[in-house]
N, C-alpha and C positions, 0 to 999 in steps of 0.2 A: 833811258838811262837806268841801269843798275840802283835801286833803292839803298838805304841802308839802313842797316834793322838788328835789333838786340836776337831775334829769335832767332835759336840756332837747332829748334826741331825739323824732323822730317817733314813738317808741314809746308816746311819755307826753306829746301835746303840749299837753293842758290842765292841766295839775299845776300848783299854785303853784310858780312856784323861789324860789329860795333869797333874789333879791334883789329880790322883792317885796316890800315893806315898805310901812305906812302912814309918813304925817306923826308930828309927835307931837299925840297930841290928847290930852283930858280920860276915857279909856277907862279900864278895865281889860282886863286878861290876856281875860278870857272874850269880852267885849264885842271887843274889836278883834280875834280870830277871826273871832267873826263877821261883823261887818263888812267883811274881808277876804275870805273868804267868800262873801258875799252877791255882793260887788260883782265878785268872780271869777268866780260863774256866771254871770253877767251877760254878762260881754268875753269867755268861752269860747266862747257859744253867738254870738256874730257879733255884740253887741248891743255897741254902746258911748253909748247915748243916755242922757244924766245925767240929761236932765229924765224921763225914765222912771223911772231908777235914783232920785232923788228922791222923785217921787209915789209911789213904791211902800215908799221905807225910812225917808221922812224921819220920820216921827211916831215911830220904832222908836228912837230916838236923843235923848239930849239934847244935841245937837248943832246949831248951826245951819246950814242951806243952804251956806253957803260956804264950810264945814269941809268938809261932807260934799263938795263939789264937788272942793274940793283931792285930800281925799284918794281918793276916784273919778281925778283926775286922774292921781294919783301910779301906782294899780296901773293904768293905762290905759297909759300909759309901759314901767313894767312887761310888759306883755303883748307890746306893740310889739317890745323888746328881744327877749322870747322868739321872736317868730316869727323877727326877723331871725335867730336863730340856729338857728332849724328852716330856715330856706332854700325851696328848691321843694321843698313837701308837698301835695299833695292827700289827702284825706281817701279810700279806697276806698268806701265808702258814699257819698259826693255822686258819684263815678265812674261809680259802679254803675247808681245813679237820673239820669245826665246819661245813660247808655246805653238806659237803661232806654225815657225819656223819645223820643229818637229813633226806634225801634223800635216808637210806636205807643200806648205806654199811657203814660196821665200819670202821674208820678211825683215827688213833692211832699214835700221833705224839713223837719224843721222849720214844719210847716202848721199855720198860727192856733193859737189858744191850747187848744186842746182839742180832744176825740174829739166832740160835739156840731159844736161850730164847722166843725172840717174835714169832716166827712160832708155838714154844708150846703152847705160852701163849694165841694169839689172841682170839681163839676161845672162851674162858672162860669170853669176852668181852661180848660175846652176850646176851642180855636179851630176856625177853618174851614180850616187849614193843610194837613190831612189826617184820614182815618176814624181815632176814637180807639176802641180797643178795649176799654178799660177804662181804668183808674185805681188806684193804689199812693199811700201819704203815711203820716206820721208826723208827729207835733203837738207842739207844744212840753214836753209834760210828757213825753212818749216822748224829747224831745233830751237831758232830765237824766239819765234813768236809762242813756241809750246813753253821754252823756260820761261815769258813774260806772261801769260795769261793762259795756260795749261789747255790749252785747244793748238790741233794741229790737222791741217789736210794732209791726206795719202794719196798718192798714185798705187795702180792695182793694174792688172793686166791678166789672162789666161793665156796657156799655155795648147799646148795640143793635149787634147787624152792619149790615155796609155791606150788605147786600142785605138789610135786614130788611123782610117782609111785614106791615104791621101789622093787614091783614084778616085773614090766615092764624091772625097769632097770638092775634088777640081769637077766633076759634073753638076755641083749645085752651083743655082745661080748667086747672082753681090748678095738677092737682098738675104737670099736662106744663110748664105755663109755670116752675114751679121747676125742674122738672129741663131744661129748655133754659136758665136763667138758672145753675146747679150747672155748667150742662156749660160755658159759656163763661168762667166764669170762673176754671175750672179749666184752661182751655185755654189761657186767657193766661197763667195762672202756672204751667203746667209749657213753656209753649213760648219764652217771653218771660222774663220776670221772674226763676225760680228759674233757668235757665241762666245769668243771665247776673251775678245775684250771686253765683254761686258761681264763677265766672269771675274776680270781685274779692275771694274768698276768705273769701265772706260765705255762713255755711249757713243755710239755710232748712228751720224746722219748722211743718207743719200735718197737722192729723189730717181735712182736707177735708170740714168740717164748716164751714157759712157763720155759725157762731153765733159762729166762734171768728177770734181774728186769727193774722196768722202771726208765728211768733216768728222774728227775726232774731240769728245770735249768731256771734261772730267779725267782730263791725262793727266800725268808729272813728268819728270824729267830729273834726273842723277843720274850722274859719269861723274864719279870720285877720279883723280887723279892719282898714279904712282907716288908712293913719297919716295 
């Protein structure tokens, strides 16, 4: 559950403050936690769509739609205020992967709703812009646990090289093709990726085993929302 907290620096900039507050509604104590809650991880992670926030909580509540909407409205407000009092913050983890993203490998923060989804989806990322080397992302159930305790896993992947032979390579055998697929994308993430989060004060841990994701930790997380 969303904490709540007077600090409204960039240190802490998804905490509930102080003067979030619902409406008055028909709740109790427990119930209008959660509620607030719910509807706070919601406008943390960038999202302020009520018809989402609806379809997903309305049955949750004996509440009707227009309560819920208000009160969605009210910590919407709420949020607004806080950023204005966070000022210009960027998030070091969207920095990282805007860096990242320029240099070659995609990098996809917040991507579809799951680890299944995003491993479909990534590739469909790529454009004809330039040779993409690989691919880095994090899915939305990785964005909760990075807003609650600032660590998150990545999925990572390579790509073909720009000079990739693909007669040469259908003559090698499984195990050469894995270890030319090991070597590349171990190359983009120690030449590319790990340099350049730890540049935004993001450490990177993998024990370089393709079975395993890399663990990111000294991350943050901000998505302001549109006012």
């Amino acid at each position: 559950m969303w904490r709540t907290s007077a600090v409204s620096a960039p240190s802490n900039p998804n905490e509930i403050p102080a003067h979030a507050t619902l409406p008055d509604l028909p709740l109790d104590a427990e119930d209008r936690a959660t509620l607030t809650s719910e509807i706070w991880g919601m406008l943390v992670t960038g999202n302020d769509d009520v018809e989402e926030f609806l379809e997903t909580y309305a049955e949750d509540y004996e509440l009707t739609e227009e309560q819920l909407t208000v009160a969605f409205a009210a910590l919407r407000e709420a949020r607004l205020r806080q950023q204005a009092e966070i000022g210009d913050y960027r998030s070091r983890t969207r920095a990282a992967f805007d860096e990242i993203n320029a240099n070659g490998v995609i990098a996809r923060a917040d991507f579809t709703c799951c680890g299944t989804c995003a491993s479909a989806e990534i590739g469909d990322e790529r454009d004809e812009s330039r040779h993409w080397s690989g691919f880095i992302y994090f899915h939305n159930q990785d964005t909760d646990r990075l807003i609650e305790d600032g660590s998150t896993y990545i999925g990572y992947g390579a790509f073909e090289p720009e000079n990739f032979d693909e007669d040469a390579y259908n003559q090698l055998s499984d195990q050469d093709k894995e270890d030319l697929y090991l070597g590349d994308v171990v190359r983009m993430l120690d030449e590319v990726v790990f340099p350049i989060v730890r540049r935004h004060g993001i450490e990177p841990e993998w024990n370089r085993d393709l079975g395993t994701r890399v663990l990111l930790t000294n991350a943050d997380w901000y998505a302001p929302i549109d006012s």
